[in-house]
C-alpha positions, 0 to 999 in steps of 0.5 A: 209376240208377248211371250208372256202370255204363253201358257207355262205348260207349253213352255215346259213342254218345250224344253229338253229336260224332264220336268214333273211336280208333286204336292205336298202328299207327293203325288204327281201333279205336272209331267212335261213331254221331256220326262215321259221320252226319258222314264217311258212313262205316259203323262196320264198314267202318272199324274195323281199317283204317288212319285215313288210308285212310279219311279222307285228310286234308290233314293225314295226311302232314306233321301228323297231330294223332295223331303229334303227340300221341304224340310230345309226349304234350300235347293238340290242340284246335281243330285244322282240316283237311278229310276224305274223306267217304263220297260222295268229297266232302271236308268240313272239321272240326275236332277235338281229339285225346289220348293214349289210356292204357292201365291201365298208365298206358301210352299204347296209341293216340289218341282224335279227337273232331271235329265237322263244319264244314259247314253245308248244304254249305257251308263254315264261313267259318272253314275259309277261314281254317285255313289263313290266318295274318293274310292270309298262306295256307300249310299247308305244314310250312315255312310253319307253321315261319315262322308259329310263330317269328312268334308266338314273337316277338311280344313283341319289339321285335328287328329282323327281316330277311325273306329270299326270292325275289321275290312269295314274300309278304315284304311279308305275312309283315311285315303278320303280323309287326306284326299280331301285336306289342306295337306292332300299335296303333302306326304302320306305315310302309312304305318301298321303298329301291329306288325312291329315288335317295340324296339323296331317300332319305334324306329320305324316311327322316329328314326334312328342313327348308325350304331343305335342297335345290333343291324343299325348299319346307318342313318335313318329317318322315321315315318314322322320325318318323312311325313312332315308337312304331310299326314301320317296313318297309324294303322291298328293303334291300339295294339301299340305297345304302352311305352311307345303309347307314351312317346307318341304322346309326347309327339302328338302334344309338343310335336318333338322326338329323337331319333333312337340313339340320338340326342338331337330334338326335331320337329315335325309337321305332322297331320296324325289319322288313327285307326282300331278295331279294338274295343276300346273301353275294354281296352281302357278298363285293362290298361292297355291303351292310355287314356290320355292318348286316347283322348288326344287321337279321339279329337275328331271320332269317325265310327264306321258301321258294320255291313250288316247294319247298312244293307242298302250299300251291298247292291252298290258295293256288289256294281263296284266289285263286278266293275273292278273284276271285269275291267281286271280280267277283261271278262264281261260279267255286269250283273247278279241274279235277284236270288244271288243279290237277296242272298247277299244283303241278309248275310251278317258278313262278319268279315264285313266290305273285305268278306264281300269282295272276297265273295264277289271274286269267287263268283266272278272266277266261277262265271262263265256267263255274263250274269253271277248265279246264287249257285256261284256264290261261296258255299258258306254264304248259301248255306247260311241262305239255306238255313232260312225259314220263312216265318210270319206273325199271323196277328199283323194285317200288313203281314199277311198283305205282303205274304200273300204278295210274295206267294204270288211273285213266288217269293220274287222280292224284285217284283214284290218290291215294284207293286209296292212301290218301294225299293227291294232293300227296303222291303227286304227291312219291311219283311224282318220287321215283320217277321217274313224276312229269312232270320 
């Protein structure tokens, strides 16, 4: 038999994976019989509809794969993000997405083949990790900015300087930085220049020799020669005294020291990854830091973003935590209530990731079901909650749209969102634009 002359839509049908298209407005074109098993979906309610009304997937808004390849005109494979399955329930998948040519050689849409990641209704255990980048959580657009440049440099042995607000996971974004280097088999050493007063900072750093000082009762090397060949993490390096400012300096350019009451030059092979919170250009202003060790460090500059500033990774971060607590305290509590979860993402979080761990902890502890109520959460986040007004400005017709939208799913953001056909975080940012939103 000619196979060739089966229609390719019943070819399509035959096969195990979900495959559908879209044109370039993207809407719904194509929907084989593998992606209505898969989303729950029937084929003729979803052709000529808009994809993320009908999936609102995490990824629609910030890095839809079919944007992605319309833009760039290059492949997406193995690609994961969740979908709204036809129960309501969202699932995860993973998918591959290409440009769809026309018989000009034109691009006239996009084609998603996909299959599913669940299993019996459970997750695939590499969903967890989609969006973990070595132990670090975030599926923001700043955050993957952050994961890419990490990758970029991954042959390089230049310094690089983390900057950020404190518990913004400075540490973490070091551990990936070394994890994913040529010297990831090496040593690495970490040090907090903070905690140290001068005299003992710089023999934690360099060494010393038996007799060097009072308490000096042998040889010792420092963290430079126990990292050679390796990476070494200075932690808070802002805070390091401007003497010892000057002799990390020297290290950095020439790769030389002595240990403290030593003569002897060595060497040392050492990958050097800085971190502060400090603000920096004051503390350049009041001479506080030098500015040529700053320029040395800042080679490669990572600034990671409050958690304020990227609400979209609190529902990902709050999945990680309750993962964490359940398997640590064998306890079963997998989800958060809507009102709960809303409650987090409009929170400032001045103590940024460390804070919301902190919170999720206390919940966890509280919880005696298997769901975490808005009522378990820290009091000083649901007084912050509390305190929110709901206020609209009367002049925006998509204001009033979505106000009465919310009045009618009683202020329910999860539904409003599905109506929509958006993502709650993203109609959580809709509602601030607008004036609706809890300020």
């Amino acid at each position: 038999m000619d196979f060739t002359t089966f229609p390719t839509e019943l070819i399509l049908d035959s096969i195990s994976e979900g495959v559908f298209t879209v044109d370039k407005n993207f809407r719904i074109q194509f929907f084989n019989r593998a992606a209505e098993a898969i989303t729950g979906h029937r084929r003729e309610n979803v052709v000529g509809r808009f994809c993320k009304q009908v999936f609102q997937a995490y990824s629609c808004e910030d890095e839809c794969p079919i944007t992605r390849v319309l833009q760039t005109g290059s492949n997406i494979t193995d690609f994961t993000t969740r979908i709204c399955h036809g129960s309501r329930e969202t699932i995860p998948i993973r998918l591959n997405a290409s440009v769809l040519y026309g018989n000009q050689n034109d691009p006239i849409g996009g084609v998603i083949s996909f299959r599913s990641l669940a299993d019996n209704g459970h997750a695939d255990p590499s969903f967890a990790e989609a969006s973990r980048f070595h132990g670090v959580v975030g599926r923001s657009k700043a955050m993957r900015q952050v994961f890419d440049l990490i990758e970029e440099i991954s042959d390089s042995d230049a310094t690089v300087l983390i900057q950020g607000e404190s518990g913004t996971g400075k540490e973490m974004i070091a551990n990936a930085i070394h994890a994913t280097s040529r010297r990831r088999d090496k040593p690495y050493i970490k040090i907090n220049c903070s905690v140290f007063p001068p005299d003992l900072l710089a023999s934690e750093l360099f060494g010393h020799v038996k007799g060097a000082f009072t308490g000096a009762m042998k040889d010792r090397p420092g963290r430079f020669e126990l990292a050679d060949g390796g990476t070494l993490f200075l932690d808070e390096v802002a805070e390091m005294p401007l003497q010892m400012q000057v002799q990390l300096l020297r290290v950095l350019q020439e790769g030389t020291f002595e240990r403290i009451g030593e003569s002897i030059t060595r060497r040392s092979d050492v990958r050097v990854i800085a971190s502060t919170n400090v603000n920096i250009d004051r503390a350049l202003q009041e001479g506080k830091f030098r500015e040529d060790l700053y320029y040395r460090l800042n080679v490669i500059p990572i600034d990671l973003p409050p958690l304020r500033e990227r609400p979209e990774d609190i529902p990902h971060l709050v999945k990680h935590f309750l993962r964490k607590y359940s398997t640590a305290a064998r306890k079963k509590v997998h989800e958060m209530e809507d009102e709960a979860l809303d409650c987090l993402i409009q929170y400032p979080w001045p103590g940024n990731v460390r804070e919301l761990e902190n919170a999720i902890e206390y919940a966890f502890a509280r919880t005696t079901e298997s769901v975490i109520r808005l009522a378990r959460l820290p009091l000083v986040i649901r007084q912050y909650h509390g305190r929110y007004h709901r206020a609209v400005a009367p002049h925006t017709e998509e204001a009033w749209h979505l106000l009465a939208l919310l009045e009618k799913h009683h202020w329910n953001r999860s539904r409003v969102a599905r109506e929509l056909g958006i993502g709650r975080t993203t109609l959580w940012r809709r509602m601030k634009t607008l004036g609706i939103a809890h300020t």
